[in-house]
C-alpha positions as CSV (number, residue, x, y, z in Angstrom):
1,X,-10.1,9.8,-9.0
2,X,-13.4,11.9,-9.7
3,X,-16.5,11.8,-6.9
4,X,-19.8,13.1,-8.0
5,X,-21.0,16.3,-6.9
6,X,-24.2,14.5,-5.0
7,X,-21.5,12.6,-2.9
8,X,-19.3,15.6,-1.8
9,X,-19.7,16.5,2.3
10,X,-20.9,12.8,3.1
11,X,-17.4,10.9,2.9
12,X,-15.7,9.6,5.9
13,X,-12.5,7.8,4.9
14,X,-10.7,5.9,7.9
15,X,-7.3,4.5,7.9
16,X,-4.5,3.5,10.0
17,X,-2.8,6.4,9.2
18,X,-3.4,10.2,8.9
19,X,-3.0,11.1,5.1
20,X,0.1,13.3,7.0
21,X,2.3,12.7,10.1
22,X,2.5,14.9,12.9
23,X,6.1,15.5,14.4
24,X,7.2,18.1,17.3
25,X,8.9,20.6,16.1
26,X,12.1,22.7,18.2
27,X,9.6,23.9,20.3
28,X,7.9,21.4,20.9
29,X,4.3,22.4,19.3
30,X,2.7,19.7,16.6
31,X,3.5,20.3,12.5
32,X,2.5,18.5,9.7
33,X,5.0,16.7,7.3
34,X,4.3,15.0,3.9
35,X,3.3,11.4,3.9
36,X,4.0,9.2,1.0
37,X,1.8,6.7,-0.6
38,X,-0.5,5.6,-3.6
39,X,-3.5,6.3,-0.7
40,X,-2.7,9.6,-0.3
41,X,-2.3,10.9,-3.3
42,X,-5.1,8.8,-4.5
43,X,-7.7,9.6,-2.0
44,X,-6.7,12.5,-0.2
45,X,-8.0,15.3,-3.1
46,X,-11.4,13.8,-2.9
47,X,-11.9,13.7,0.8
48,X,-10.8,17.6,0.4
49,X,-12.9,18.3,-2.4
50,X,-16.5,16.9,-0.7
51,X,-15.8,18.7,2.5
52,X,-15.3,15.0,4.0
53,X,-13.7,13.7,7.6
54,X,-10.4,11.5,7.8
55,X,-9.7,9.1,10.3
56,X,-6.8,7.8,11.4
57,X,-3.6,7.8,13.7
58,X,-1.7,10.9,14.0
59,X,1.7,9.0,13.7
60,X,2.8,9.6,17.1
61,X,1.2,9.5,20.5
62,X,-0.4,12.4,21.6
63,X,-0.1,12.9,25.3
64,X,-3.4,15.4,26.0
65,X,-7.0,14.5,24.7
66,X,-6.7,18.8,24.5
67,X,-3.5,18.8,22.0
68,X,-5.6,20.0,18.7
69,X,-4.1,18.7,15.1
70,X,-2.5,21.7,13.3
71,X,-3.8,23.3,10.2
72,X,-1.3,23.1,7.2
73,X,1.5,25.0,6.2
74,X,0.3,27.8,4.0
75,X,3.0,27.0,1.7
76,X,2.4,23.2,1.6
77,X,1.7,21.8,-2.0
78,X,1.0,18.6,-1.0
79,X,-2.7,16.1,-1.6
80,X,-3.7,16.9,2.0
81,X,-2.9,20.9,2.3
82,X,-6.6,21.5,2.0
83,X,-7.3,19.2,4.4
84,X,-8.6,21.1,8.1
85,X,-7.5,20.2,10.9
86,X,-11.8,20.0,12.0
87,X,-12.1,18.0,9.0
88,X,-9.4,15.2,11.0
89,X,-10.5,13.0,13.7
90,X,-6.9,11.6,15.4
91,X,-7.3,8.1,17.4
92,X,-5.4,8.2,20.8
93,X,-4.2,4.8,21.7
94,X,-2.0,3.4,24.1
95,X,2.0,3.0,22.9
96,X,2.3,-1.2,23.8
97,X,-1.3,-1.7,22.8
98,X,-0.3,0.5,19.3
99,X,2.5,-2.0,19.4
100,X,1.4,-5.2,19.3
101,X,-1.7,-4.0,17.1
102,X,0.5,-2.9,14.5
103,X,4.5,-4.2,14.4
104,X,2.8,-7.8,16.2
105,X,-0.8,-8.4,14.5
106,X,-0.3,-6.6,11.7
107,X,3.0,-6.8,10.6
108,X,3.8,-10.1,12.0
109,X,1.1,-12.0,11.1
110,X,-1.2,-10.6,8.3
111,X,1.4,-8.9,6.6
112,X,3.2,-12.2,5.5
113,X,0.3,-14.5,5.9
114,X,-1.6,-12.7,3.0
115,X,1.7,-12.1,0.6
116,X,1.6,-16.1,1.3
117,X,4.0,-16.5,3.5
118,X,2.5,-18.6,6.2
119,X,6.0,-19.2,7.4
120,X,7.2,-15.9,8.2
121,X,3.7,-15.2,10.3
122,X,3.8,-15.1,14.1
123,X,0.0,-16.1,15.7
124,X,-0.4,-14.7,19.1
125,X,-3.8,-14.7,21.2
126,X,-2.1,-11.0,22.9
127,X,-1.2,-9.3,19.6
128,X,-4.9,-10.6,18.4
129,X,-6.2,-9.0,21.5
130,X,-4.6,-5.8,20.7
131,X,-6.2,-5.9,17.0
132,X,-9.1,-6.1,18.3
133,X,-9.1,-3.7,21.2
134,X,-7.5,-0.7,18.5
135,X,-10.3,-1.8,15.6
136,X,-12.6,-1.2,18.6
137,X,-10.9,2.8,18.9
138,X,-11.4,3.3,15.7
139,X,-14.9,2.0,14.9
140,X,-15.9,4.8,18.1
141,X,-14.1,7.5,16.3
142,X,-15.6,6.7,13.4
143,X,-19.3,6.6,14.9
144,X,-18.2,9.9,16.6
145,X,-17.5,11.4,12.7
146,X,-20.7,9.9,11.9
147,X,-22.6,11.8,14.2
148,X,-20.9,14.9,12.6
149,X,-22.0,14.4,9.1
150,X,-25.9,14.6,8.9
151,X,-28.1,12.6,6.2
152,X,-29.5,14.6,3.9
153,X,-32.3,14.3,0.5
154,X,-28.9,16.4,-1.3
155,X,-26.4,14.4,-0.2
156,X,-28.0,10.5,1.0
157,X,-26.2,8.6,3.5
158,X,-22.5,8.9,4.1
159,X,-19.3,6.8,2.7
160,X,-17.4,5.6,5.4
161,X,-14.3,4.1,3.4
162,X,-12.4,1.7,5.7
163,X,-8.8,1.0,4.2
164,X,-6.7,-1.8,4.5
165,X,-5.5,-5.0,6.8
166,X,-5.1,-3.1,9.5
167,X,-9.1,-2.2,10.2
168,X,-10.1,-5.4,8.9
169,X,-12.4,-5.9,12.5
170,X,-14.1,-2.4,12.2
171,X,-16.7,-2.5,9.8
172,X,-19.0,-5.3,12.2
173,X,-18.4,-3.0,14.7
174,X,-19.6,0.1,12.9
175,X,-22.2,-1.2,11.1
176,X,-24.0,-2.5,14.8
177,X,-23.5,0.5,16.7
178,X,-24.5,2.5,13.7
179,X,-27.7,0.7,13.4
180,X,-28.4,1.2,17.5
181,X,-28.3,4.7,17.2
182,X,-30.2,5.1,14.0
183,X,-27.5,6.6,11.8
184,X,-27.6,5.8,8.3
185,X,-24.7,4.9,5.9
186,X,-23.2,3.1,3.3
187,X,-19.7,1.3,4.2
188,X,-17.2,0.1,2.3
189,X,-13.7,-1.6,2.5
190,X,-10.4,-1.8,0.3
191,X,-7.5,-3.9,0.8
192,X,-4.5,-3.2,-0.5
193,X,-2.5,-6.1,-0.5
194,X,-3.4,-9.4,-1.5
195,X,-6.1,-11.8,-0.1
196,X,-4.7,-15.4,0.6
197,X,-6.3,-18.4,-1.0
198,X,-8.3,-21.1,1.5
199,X,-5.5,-22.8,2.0
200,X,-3.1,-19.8,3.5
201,X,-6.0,-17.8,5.1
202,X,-7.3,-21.0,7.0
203,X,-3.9,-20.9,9.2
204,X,-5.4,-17.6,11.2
205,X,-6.7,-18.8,14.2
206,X,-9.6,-16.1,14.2
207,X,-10.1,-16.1,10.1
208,X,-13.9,-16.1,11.3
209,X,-14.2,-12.8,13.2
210,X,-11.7,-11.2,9.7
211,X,-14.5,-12.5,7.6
212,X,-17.4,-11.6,9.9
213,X,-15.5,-8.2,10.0
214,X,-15.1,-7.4,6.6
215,X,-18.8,-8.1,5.6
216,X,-20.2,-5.6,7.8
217,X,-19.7,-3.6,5.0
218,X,-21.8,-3.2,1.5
219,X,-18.8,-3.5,-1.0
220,X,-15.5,-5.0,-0.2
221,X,-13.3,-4.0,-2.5
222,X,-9.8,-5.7,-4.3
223,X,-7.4,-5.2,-6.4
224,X,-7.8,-8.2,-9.1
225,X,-10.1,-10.4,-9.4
226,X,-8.3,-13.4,-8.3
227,X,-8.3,-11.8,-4.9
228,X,-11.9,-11.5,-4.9
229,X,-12.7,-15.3,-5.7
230,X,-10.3,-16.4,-2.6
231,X,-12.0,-13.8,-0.4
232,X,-15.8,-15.1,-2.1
233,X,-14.3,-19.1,-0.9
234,X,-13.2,-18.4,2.4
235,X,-16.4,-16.8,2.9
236,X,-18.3,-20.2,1.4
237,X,-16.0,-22.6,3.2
238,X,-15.3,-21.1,6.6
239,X,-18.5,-19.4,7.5
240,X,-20.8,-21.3,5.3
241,X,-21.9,-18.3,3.0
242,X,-23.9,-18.8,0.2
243,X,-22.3,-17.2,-2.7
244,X,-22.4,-16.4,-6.5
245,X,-18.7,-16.4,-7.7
246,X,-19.6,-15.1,-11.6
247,X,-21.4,-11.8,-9.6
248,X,-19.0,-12.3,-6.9
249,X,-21.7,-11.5,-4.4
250,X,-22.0,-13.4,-0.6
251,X,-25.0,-13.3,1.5
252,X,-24.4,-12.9,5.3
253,X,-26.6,-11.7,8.0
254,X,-29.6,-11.1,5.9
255,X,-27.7,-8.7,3.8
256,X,-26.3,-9.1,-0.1
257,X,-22.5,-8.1,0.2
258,X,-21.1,-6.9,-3.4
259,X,-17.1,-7.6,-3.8
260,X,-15.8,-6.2,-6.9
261,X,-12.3,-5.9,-8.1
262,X,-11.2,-1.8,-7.7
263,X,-7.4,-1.6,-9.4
264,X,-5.9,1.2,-8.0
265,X,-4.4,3.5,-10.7
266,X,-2.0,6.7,-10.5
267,X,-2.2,10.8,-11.6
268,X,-1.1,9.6,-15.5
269,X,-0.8,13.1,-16.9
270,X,1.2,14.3,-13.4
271,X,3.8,11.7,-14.2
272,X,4.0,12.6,-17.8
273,X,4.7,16.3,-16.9
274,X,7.0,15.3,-14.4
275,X,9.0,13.1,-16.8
276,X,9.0,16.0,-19.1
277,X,10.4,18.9,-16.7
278,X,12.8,16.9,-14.6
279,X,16.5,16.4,-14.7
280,X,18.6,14.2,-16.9
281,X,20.1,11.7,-14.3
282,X,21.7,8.9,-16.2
283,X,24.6,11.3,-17.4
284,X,26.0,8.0,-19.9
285,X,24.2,7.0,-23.0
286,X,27.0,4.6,-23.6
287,X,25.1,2.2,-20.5
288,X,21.5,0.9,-20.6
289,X,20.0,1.4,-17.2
290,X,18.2,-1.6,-15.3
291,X,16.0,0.2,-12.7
292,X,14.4,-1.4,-9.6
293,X,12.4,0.7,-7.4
294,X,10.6,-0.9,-4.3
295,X,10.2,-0.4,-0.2
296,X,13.1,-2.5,1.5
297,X,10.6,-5.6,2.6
298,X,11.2,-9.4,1.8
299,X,8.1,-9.5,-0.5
300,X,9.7,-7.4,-3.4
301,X,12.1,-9.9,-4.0
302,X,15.0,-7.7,-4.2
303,X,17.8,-10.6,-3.0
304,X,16.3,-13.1,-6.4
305,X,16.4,-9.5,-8.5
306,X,20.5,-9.4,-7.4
307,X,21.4,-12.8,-8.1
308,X,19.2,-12.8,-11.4
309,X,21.6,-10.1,-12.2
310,X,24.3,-11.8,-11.2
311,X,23.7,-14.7,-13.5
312,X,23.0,-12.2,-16.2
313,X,26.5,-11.1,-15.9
314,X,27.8,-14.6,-15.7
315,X,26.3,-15.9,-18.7
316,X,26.8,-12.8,-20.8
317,X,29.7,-11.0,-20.4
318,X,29.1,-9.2,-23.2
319,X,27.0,-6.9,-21.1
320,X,30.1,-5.9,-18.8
321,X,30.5,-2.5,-18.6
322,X,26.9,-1.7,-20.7
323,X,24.3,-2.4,-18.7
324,X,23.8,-1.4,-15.0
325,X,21.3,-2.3,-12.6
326,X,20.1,1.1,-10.6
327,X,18.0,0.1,-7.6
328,X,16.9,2.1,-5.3
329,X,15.5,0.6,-1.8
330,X,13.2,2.6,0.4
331,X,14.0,2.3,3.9
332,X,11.0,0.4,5.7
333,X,10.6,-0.6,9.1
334,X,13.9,-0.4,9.9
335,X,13.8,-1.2,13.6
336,X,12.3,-5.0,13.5
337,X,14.8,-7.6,12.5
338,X,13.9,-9.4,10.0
339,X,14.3,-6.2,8.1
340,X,17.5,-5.5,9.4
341,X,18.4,-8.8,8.4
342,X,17.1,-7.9,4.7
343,X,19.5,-4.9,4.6
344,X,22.3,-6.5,5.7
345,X,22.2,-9.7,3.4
346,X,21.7,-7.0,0.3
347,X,24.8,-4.5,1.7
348,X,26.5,-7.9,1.5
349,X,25.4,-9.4,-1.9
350,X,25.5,-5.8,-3.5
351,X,29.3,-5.5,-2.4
352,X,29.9,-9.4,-3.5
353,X,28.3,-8.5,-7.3
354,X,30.1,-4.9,-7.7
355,X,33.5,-6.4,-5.7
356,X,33.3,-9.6,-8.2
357,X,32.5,-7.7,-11.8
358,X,33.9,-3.6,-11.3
359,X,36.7,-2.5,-14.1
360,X,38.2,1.0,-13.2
361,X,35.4,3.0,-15.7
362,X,32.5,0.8,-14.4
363,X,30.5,0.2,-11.6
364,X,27.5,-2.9,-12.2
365,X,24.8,-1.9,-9.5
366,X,24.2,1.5,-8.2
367,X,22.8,1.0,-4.8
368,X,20.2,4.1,-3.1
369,X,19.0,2.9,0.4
370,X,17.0,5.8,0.6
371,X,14.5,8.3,-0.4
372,X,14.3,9.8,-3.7
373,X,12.0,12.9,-4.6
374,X,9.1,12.4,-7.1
375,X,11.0,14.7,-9.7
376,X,14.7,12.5,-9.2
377,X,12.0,9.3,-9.5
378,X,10.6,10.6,-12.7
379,X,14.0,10.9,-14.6
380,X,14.9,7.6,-13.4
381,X,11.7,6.1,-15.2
382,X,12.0,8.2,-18.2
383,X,15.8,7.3,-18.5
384,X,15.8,3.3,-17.8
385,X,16.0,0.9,-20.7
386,X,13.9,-1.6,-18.2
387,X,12.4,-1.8,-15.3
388,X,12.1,-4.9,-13.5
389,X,8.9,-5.1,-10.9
390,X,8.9,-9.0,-9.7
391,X,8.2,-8.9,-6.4
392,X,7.6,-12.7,-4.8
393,X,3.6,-10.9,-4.1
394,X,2.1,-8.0,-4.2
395,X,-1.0,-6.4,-4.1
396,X,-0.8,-4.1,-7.1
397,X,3.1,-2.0,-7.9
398,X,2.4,0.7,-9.2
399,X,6.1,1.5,-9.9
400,X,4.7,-0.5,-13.3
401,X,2.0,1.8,-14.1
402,X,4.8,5.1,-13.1
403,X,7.0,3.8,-15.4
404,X,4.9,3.1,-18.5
405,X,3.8,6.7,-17.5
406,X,7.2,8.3,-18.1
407,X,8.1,6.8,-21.2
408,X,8.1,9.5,-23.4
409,X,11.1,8.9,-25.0
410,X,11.6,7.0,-28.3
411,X,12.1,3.8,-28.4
412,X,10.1,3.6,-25.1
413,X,11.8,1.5,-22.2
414,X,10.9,-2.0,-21.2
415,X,8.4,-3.0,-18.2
416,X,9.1,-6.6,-17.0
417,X,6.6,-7.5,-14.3
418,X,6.0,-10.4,-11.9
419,X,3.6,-12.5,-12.3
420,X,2.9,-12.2,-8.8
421,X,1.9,-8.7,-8.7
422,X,-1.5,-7.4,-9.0
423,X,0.3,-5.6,-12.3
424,X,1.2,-8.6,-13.7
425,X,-2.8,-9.5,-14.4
426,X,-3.7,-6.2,-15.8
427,X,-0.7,-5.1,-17.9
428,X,-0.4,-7.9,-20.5
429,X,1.8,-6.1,-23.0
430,X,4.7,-6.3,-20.4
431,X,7.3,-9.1,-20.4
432,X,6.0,-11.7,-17.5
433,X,8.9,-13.4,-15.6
434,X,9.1,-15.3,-12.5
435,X,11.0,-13.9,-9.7
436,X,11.7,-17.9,-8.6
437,X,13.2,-18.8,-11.9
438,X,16.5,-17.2,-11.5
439,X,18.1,-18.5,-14.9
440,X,15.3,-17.5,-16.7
441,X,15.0,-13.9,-15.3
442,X,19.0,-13.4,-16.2
């Protein structure tokens, strides 16, 4: 991602988290650690290279307003190491407030309700109150890092860049008190998972106030464009906006907001160095290597990826003992249920599947509930015959776009892709199959 010169020292990104998490070391005294994600590494070189302000929560709670962040580690190689610790504006909030914000509002309700799973979401007036109170937080924080960055004729207003479903309340807030004390800007949003159509989004009981929220800002950004036509109707059919869905443009409050489909992409050439340097780790060339690589979460679709391959096994035996399905499962919120559930049904079904088809020389899935390192990720990719991404929904995967990336072997490997996923719109040379359709994915 490339910013013009004229923009650098008047961005102000703000997100739910830090670009880093803070922990307590042996002695107790704050240290930065590495934090994964597409945003980071995405976002966090640019907010370094214009001299900008990050917003966000510190990943843990601090217990003095005095406690200052920590400058990096001098040896730290990651996105964020030029990142100071002036440059980072940490949001204090309350531990059962932080909690029904985030595991109750945002987890339990928007997270399934906009991967269109209405029946998974939990709609509670006190987790709604929370959402509101912590957009509130971070809207002051970010009028405080406002007041820090000056207009200028070099530099024009500043970016504030709010990020995801978790601030989907702040811009309104932001954009009013902005506008009472005179301080200029331009605001803009991204989400980064899907938007729901009419019919799922209606079920909120406060869909209104998201709306209202999300255009306070100037550009709302998406992923595809199908997400941007169901956010341009909800706007039409629940607050009565007049719209243009060929400019995808919706008038509200006397302003013209611009929504425009933004797909996230990934460091291409880093991934094609990385595949080049790293490790051989499929040691058999005897075995083609099915790879799956996703977070732990019910949207992925990991349980219909197991039993597709079950099925494959069933109806071709032929494959026993050549093919073998690697996946590896990123630990994710690990302390609600519903996610303990998911790891226990797939310790089950893995050990059903390997216990059912296993000979002495041969195992049929390779299970990693864990983390893998970017160079141990890269050899994966590079050395995978296919790699399945069919999640039930998703925003965008970029596992797709990492894996096309590393294919710099001959014959290249095989991307099949979801139809569901953001992916599955924009990469059309990849095999399309339906997560839902288990005979037809064996």
């Amino acid at each position: 991602m490339s910013v013009p010169s004229e923009a650098c020292g008047s961005i102000i990104v703000v997100s739910n988290r830090l670009p880093f998490v803070l922990k307590r070391n042996d002695k107790g005294q704050l240290q930065r650690t590495a934090s994964a994600g597409g945003l980071v590494t995405a976002v966090a070189p640019v907010v370094v290279q214009c001299n900008g302000i990050w917003v966000g929560w510190p990943g843990l709670h601090l217990t003095s307003e005095s406690e200052r962040i920590p400058e990096s580690d001098p040896n730290d190689k990651t996105p964020t190491a030029g990142l100071r610790s002036d440059k980072v504006l940490a949001v204090r909030l309350d531990p059962q407030v932080f909690d029904s914000y985030y595991n109750g509002c945002c987890n339990g309700t928007f997270w399934p309700l906009f991967h269109s799973m209405p029946d998974r979401a939990n709609f509670s007036a006190d987790h709604w109150k929370a959402y509101c109170e912590v957009n509130q937080e971070f809207a002051n924080k970010t009028i405080a890092a406002l007041k820090l960055i000056a207009d200028s004729p070099e530099t024009g207003p500043p970016l504030v860049w709010l990020h995801d479903y978790h601030l989907m309340l702040a811009a309104n807030t932001i954009r009013n008190e902005a506008d009472d004390l005179g301080l200029k800007m331009k605001l803009g949003f991204f989400l980064h998972i899907p938007f729901p159509p009419w019919d799922i989004f209606r079920l909120f009981p406060w869909s209104d106030e998201i709306l209202q929220g999300m255009l306070g800002c100037d550009m709302v950004g998406f992923h595809i464009e199908d997400y941007c036509l169901n956010f341009v109707d909800c706007c039409h059919r629940r607050l009565g906006c007049r719209v243009d869905r060929k400019s995808l443009l919706v008038e509200h409050g006397g302003r013209t907001v611009r929504v425009r489909p933004l797909p996230i992409g990934i460091p291409y050439q880093r991934f094609v160095e990385l595949a080049e340097k790293a490790p051989r780790m499929v040691t058999s060339t005897s075995q083609k290597i099915i790879l799956g690589v996703d977070r732990l979460d019910y949207t992925k679709g990991l349980v219909h990826r197991l039993r597709a391959f079950e099925r494959l096994l069933e109806k071709h035996p032929e494959h026993i003992q050549k093919v073998t399905l690697l996946q590896i499962a990123v630990p994710s919120r690990t302390d609600v249920k519903e996610y303990q559930d998911l790891k226990e049904e797939m310790d089950q079904l893995v050990g059903r599947i390997n216990g059912r088809f296993t000979t002495p020389n041969w195992s049929p899935i390779r299970y990693i509930y864990g983390c893998v390192s970017q160079d141990e990720l890269a050899a994966f990719y590079r050395d995978a015959s296919v790699a399945l991404v069919t999640p039930l929904r998703d925003g965008m995967n970029l596992v797709a776009k990492e894996f096309v990336a590393c294919q710099i072997n001959e014959p290249p490997g095989v991307l099949v892709v979801s139809p569901f996923a953001g992916a599955g719109e924009m990469m059309h040379e990849a095999l399309i199959c339906n997560p839902y359709e288990i005979e037809h994915a064996a």
